[in-house]
VEXDO-361556 format. One line per field, with one value per residue (C-alpha): x, y, z; residue number from 1. Coordinates in Angstrom, 2 decimals. Example, Ala and Ser with C-alpha at 12.3 -4.5 7.8 and 13.67 -1.06 7.14 Angstrom:
% VEXDO-361556
u: (12.30,13.67) .
v: (-4.50,-1.06) .
w: (7.80,7.14) .
num: (1,2) .
% end
This chain:
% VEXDO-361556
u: (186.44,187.38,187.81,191.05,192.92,195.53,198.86,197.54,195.29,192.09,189.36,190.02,186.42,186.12,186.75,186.26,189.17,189.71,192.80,194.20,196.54,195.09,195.83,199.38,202.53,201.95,198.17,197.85,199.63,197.87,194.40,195.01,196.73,193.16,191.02,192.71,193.43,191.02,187.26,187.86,186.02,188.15,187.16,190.06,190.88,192.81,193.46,194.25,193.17,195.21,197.51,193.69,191.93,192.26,189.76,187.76,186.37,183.49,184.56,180.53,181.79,184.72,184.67,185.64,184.03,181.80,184.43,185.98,184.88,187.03,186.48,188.22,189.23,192.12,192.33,193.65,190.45,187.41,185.00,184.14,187.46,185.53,182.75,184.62,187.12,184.43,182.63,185.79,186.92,190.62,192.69,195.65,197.68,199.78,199.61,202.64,205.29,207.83,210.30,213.72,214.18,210.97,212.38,214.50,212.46,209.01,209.94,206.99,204.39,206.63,206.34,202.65,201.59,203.78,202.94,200.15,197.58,198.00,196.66,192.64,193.56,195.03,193.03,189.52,190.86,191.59,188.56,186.12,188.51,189.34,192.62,195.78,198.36,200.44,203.14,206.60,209.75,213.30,214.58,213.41,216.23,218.71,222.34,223.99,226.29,228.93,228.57,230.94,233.53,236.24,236.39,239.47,237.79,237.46,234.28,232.54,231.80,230.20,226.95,226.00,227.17,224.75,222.02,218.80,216.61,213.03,213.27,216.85,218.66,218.68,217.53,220.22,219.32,221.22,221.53,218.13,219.87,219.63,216.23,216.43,215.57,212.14,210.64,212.30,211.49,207.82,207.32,209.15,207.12,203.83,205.25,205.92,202.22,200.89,202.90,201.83,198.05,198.42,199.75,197.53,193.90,194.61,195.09,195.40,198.42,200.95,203.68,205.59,208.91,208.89,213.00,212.81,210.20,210.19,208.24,206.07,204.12,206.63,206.62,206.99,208.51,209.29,207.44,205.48,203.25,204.85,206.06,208.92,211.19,210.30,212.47,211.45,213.23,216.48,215.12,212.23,215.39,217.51,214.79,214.25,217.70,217.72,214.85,215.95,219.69,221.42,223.84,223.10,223.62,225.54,225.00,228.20,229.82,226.79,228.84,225.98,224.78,220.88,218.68,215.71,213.22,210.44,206.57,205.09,206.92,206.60,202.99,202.65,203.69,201.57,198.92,200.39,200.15,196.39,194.99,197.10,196.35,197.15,200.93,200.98,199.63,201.80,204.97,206.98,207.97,211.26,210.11,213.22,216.04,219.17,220.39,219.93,222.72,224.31,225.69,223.86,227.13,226.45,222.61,223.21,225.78,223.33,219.92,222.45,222.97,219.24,217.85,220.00,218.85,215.35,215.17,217.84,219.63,223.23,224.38,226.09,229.62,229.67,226.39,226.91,228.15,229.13,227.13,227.24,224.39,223.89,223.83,221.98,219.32,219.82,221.13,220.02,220.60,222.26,222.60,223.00,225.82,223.97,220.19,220.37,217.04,216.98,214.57,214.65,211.03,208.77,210.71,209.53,206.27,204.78,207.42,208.10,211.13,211.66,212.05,212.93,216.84,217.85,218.31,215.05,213.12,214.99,214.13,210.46,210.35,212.74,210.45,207.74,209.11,210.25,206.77,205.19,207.29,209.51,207.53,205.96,209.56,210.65,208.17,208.62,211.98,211.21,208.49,210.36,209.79,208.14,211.19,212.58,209.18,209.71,213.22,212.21,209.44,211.87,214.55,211.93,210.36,214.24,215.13,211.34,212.62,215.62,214.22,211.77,214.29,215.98,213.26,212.87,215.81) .
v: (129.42,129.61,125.73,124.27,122.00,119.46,119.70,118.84,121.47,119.05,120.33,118.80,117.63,118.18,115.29,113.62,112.25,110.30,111.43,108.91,110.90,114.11,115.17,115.16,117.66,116.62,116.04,119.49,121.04,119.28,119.84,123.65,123.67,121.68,123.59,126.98,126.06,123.57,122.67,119.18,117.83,115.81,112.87,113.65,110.32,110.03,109.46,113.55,116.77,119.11,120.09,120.58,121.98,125.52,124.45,122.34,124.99,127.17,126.02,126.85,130.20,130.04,129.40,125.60,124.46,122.36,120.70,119.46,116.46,114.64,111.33,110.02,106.57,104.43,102.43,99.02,98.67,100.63,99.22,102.04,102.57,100.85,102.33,106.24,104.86,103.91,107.39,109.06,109.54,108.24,108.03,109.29,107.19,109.02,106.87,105.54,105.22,107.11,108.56,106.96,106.19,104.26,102.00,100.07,100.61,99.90,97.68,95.09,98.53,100.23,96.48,96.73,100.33,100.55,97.35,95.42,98.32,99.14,96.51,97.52,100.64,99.11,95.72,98.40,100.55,97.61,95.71,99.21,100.76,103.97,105.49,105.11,107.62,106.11,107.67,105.64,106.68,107.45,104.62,102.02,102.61,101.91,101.95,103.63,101.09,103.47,102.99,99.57,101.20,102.49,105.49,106.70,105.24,107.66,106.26,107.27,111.03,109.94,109.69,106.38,105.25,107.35,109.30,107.05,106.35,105.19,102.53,101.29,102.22,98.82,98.66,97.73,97.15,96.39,92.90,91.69,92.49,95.96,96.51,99.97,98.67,97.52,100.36,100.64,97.30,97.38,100.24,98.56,95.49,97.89,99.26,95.50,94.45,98.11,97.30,93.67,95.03,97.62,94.58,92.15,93.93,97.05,98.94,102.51,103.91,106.51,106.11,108.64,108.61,111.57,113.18,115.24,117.16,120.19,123.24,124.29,121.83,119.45,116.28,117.98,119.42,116.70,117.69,120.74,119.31,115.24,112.89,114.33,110.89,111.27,111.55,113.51,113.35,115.32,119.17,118.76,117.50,120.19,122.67,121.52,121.91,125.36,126.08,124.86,126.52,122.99,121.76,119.95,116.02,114.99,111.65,109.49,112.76,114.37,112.81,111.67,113.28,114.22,116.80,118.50,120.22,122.91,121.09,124.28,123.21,119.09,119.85,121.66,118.41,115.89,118.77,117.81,113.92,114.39,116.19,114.89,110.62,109.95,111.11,109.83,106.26,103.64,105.60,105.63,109.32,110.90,114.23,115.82,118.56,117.79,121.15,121.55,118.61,118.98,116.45,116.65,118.58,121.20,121.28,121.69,124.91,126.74,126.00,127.27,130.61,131.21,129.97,133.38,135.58,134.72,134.77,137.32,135.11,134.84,131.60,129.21,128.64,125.28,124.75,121.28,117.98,114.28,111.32,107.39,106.06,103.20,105.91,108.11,105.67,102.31,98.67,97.69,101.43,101.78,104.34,104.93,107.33,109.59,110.06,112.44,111.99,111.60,114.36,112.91,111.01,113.74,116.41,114.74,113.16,116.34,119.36,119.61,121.09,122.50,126.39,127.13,127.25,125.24,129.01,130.04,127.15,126.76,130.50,129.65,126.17,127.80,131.13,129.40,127.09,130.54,131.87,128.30,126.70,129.60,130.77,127.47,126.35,129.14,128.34,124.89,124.94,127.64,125.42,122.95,119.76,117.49,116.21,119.83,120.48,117.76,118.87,122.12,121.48,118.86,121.57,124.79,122.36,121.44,124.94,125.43,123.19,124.58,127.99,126.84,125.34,127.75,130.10,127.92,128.01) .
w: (-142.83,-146.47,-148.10,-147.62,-150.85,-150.37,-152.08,-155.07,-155.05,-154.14,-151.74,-147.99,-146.42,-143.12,-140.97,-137.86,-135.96,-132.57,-131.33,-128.82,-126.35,-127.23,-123.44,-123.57,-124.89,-128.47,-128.79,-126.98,-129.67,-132.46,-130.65,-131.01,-134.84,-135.96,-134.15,-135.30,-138.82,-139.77,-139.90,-138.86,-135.23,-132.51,-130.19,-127.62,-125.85,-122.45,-118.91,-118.42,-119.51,-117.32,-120.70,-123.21,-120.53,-122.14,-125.49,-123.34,-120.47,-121.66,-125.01,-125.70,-126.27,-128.18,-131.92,-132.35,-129.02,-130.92,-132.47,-129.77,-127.22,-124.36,-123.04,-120.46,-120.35,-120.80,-124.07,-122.60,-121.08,-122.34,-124.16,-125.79,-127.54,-130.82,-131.25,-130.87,-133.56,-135.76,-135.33,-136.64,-140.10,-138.60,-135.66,-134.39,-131.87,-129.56,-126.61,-124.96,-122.16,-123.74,-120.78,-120.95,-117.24,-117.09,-119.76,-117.27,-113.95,-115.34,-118.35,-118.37,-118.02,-121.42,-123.63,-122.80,-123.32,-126.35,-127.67,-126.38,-125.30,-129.11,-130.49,-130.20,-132.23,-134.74,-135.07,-134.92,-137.56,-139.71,-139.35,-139.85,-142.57,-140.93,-141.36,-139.20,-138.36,-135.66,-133.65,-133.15,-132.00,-133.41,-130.87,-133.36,-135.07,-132.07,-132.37,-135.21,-137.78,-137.04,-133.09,-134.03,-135.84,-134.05,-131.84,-134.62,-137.68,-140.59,-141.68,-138.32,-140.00,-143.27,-143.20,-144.52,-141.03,-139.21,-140.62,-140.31,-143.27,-142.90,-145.82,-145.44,-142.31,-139.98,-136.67,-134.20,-130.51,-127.36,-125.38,-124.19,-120.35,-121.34,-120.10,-121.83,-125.32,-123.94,-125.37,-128.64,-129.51,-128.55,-131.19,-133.83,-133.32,-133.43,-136.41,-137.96,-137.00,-138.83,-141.89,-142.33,-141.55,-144.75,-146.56,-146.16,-145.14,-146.76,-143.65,-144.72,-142.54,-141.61,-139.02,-137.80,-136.14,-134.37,-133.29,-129.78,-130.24,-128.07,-126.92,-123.86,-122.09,-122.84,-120.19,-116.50,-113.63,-110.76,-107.69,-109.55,-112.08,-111.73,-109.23,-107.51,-107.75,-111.94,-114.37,-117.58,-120.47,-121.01,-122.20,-119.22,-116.79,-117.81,-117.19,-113.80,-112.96,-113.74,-112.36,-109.16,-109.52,-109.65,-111.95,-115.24,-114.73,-118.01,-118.11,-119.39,-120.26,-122.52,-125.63,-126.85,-130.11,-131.15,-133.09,-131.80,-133.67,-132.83,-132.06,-133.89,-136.97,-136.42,-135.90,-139.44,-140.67,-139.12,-140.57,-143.57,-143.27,-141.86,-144.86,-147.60,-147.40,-150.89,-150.30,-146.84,-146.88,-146.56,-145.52,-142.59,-141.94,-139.95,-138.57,-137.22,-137.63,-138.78,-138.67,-135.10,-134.15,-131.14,-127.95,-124.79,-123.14,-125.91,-125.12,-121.54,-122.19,-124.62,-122.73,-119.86,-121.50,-122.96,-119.31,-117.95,-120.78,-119.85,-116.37,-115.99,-113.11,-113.00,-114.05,-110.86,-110.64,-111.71,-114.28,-115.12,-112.97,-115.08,-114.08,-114.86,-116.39,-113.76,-111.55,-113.25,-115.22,-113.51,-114.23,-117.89,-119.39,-122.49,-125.71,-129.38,-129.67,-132.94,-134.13,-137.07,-138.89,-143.11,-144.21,-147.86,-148.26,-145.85,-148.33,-151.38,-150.15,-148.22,-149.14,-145.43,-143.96,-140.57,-139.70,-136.02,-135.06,-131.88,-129.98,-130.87,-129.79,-126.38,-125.93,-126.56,-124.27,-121.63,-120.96,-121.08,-118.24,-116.23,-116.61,-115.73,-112.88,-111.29,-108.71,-107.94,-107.18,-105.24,-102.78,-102.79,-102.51,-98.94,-97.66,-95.27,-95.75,-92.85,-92.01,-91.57,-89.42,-87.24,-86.44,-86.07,-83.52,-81.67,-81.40,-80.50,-77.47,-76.44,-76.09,-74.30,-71.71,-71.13,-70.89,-68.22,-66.04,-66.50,-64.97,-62.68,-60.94) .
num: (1,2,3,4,5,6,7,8,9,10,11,12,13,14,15,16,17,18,19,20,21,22,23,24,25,26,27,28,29,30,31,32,33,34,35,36,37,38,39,40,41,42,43,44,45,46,47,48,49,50,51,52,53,54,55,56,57,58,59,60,61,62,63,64,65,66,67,68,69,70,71,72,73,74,75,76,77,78,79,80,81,82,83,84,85,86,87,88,89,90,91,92,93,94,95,96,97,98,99,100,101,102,103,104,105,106,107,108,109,110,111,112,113,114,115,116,117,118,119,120,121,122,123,124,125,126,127,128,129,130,131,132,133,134,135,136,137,138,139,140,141,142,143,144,145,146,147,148,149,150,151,152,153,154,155,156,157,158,159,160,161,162,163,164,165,166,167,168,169,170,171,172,173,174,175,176,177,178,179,180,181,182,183,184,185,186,187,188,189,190,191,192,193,194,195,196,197,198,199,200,201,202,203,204,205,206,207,208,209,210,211,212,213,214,215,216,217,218,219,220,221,222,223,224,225,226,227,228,229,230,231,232,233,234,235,236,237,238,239,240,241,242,243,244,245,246,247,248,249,250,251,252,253,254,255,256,257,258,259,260,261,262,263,264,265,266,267,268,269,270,271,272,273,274,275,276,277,278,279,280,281,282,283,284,285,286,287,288,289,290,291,292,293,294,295,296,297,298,299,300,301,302,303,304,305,306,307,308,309,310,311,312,313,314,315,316,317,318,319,320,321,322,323,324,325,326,327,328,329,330,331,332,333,334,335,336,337,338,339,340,341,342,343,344,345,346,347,348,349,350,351,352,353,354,355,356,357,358,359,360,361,362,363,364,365,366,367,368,369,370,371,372,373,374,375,376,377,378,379,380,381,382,383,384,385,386,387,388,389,390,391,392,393,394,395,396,397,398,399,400,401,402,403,404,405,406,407,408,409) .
% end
């Protein structure tokens, strides 16, 4: 493999780095851009495998499968989260509750996996001076200023009201009742406590903010590959639906408005970030698309018409059905009406800007997610449930009995 250079045209030594979360949609995605691109070895930390499993098995005979090592454990109580941080060159943290409907039903397990379970990562990387790239959220920035403005208010389209900037934009959350900013909050304050670490003990860091990331593998299909009462986020909900020929649920109308951006090109830039310190220390990073803005209603129509183009199934009369939050999310749910991500300071720091168009990307997640889950659902959707057995024996025996008397007599 011929010797990589930064941007500034400086040789890149390979590395070692413990990726926390490695096992999951993004770290699976990473895991194969370093392992195809780079010489650099992983420590792959986490609970699961399922989504790595294809560089892990009889990786002996692939290229990389040196370079490559899972261990399984969970970081909030392993005592040999240290000692793998300190055998790395840095760490990537991609750990985290981060599906919206767990924010209100499981609030106490989001504050602690988002905030709490990542303090050992950051307190081990400070105190054996390894390098930090941690993975936040969009949500810390909560509600947009122009969310307050009236509905008819002029000033709601310019955007110094609404596009989010890493080093100025504030960060407006919800009542403490609404349970639904537990998870925003815990990342900012993991953020805060990061920040203060790089100011006082020299804690070299990078945080990302990442904005709806999507692509295959991402989150999963309730009762396929997930618990069948879960709720994935709104691209893996949307896909379920049309897997399973049901209407979209639009919750509160789908008037909310957000950008989503292809993992292939959000990966190239946490490339970017990992091999190119002296630009990305000490910066807080937005890695989004602002070009590919649209409100949930709109996301629901178009993944509606690239779901028929790949599967080649007639759409159903009525494709998409309006919802309540409370009903939809719970008590304690609420929203930020915009998140339209600044691309000024990854631009300048890294020369990042993303590629893939908002068709082409739901074309790539969506038929993957025909190919994946299609069949699987077909015949779980013809397997009768136990319920359905039980009232099919009951009935079978009932009309048993009457034949037999029948006979009988």
């Amino acid at each position: 493999m011929a010797t990589r250079v930064d941007l500034d045209g400086k040789p890149i030594k390979p590395m070692t780095i413990c990726m926390i979360g490695a096992g999951g949609f993004i770290g699976s995605h990473l895991c194969e851009k370093i392992l195809a691109e780079t010489p650099h070895k992983i420590l792959a930390l986490d609970v699961y495998n399922d989504k790595i499993k294809h560089l892990l098995e009889g990786s002996s005979s692939l290229p990389y499968g040196d370079r490559i090592q899972f261990h399984r454990l969970n970081i909030k109580q392993d005592s040999r989260l240290e000692g793998l941080i300190k055998m790395s060159d840095m760490t990537i943290n991609l750990a985290a509750i981060c599906t919206p409907a767990d924010y209100n039903t499981r609030p106490l397990d989001t504050i602690y996996s988002n905030f709490i379970d990542a303090l050992p990562v950051v307190k081990y990387c400070s105190e054996n001076n390894k390098r930090l790239i941690h993975f936040s959220t969009c949500e810390v920035y909560g509600k947009t200023i122009g969310s307050f403005l009236p509905k008819d208010s002029p000033l709601r389209q310019d955007p110094a009201y609404y596009v989010l900037k890493e080093d100025d934009t504030p960060c407006i959350f919800g009542s403490i009742e609404k349970q639904r900013w537990s998870y925003a909050c815990a990342k900012q304050l993991i953020e805060r406590l990061i920040y203060a670490e790089g100011a006082e003990n020299a804690l070299e860091f990078t945080i990302v903010r990442p904005f709806n990331w999507i692509g295959p593998r991402m989150d999963f299909i309730p009762g396929i590959d997930g618990p069948s009462e879960g709720v994935p986020r709104v691209l893996a909900c949307f896909s379920n639906n049309l897997l399973r020929r049901e209407p979209l649920k639009l919750v509160d109308g789908g008037e909310s408005q957000r950008t989503f951006v292809y993992i292939k090109d959000a990966i190239e830039a946490v490339l970017l970030m990992i091999e190119n310190p002296a630009r990305a220390n000490g910066h807080i990073f937005n890695v989004g698309n602002p070009n590919n803005e649209v409100t949930v209603r709109q996301l629901a129509e178009m993944m509606t018409k690239v779901y028929a183009k790949v599967s080649g199934e007639a759409t159903i009369e009525s494709p998409t059905i309006d919802v309540s939050s409370k009903e939809f999310y719970g008590e304690g749910y609420d929203d930020s009406d915009k998140r339209i991500p600044d691309m000024t300071i990854i631009n300048k720091q890294l020369g990042w800007n993303p590629k893939t168009s908002l068709w082409d990307l739901l074309e790539s997640t969506l038929t993957y997610q025909h190919r994946t889950y299609a069949e699987a659902i077909k015949q779980a959707i013809a397997k009768p449930s136990m319920w359905q057995v039980d009232f099919y024996s009951d009935s079978m025996l009932a009309a048993l009995k009457v034949f037999l008397i029948a006979q009988w007599v």
